[in-house]
Every structure is written in C-alpha cells, then in structure tokens.
N, C-alpha and C positions, 0 to 999 in steps of 0.2 A: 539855635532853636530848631526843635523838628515839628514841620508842620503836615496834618494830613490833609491833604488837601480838600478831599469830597465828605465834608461832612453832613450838611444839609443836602436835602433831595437837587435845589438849584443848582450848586456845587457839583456832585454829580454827572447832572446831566449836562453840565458845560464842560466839565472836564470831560466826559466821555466824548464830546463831539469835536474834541481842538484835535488837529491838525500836526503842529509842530509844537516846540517847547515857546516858543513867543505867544504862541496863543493863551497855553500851560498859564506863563506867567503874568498873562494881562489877567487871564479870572483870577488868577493869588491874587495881585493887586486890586482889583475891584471887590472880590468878593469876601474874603477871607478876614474874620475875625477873631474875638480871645477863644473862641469855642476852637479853633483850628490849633491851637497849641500845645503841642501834646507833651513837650518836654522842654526845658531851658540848660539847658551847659553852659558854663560859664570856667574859662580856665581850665578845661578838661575833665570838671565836675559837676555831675547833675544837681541843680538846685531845687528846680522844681518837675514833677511829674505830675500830670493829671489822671489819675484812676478810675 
C-alpha cells in the first residue's frame, strides 16, 4: 500500500509537529484511514489507484 499520510488538516498538523519516525507512526495508526490510501500493489502490480 502507499499511504499519504497528511491528508485531513488533523493529519497534518500532527505530522508536522512529530518528532521522530515513532511518533510518524503512532498518528498512521491512530489517525489514518481509507481516505489515506492512495495505491494498492499487490505482487508487483497496481490494482487499485485513487484519482
């Protein structure tokens, strides 16, 4: 999967203010939903892309 991370304003402004990659990945896991999914690969082929 490729996720962008900041896509709501929330998003964001907690990514702008992390610190290290632990922080990074505590807002992915709290924050982050289907809206953050920008592409799916599967086997070294893209299945799905969001436009």
């Amino acid at each position: 999967m490729v996720i962008d991370p900041a896509v709501t304003p929330l998003q964001r402004l907690r990514i702008g203010r992390c610190h290290d990659i632990y922080e990074q990945l505590f807002v992915l896991m709290t924050l982050v939903d289907e809206r953050n999914i920008s592409e799916t690969w599967v086997n070294g082929e893209r299945v799905w892309c969001q436009d």
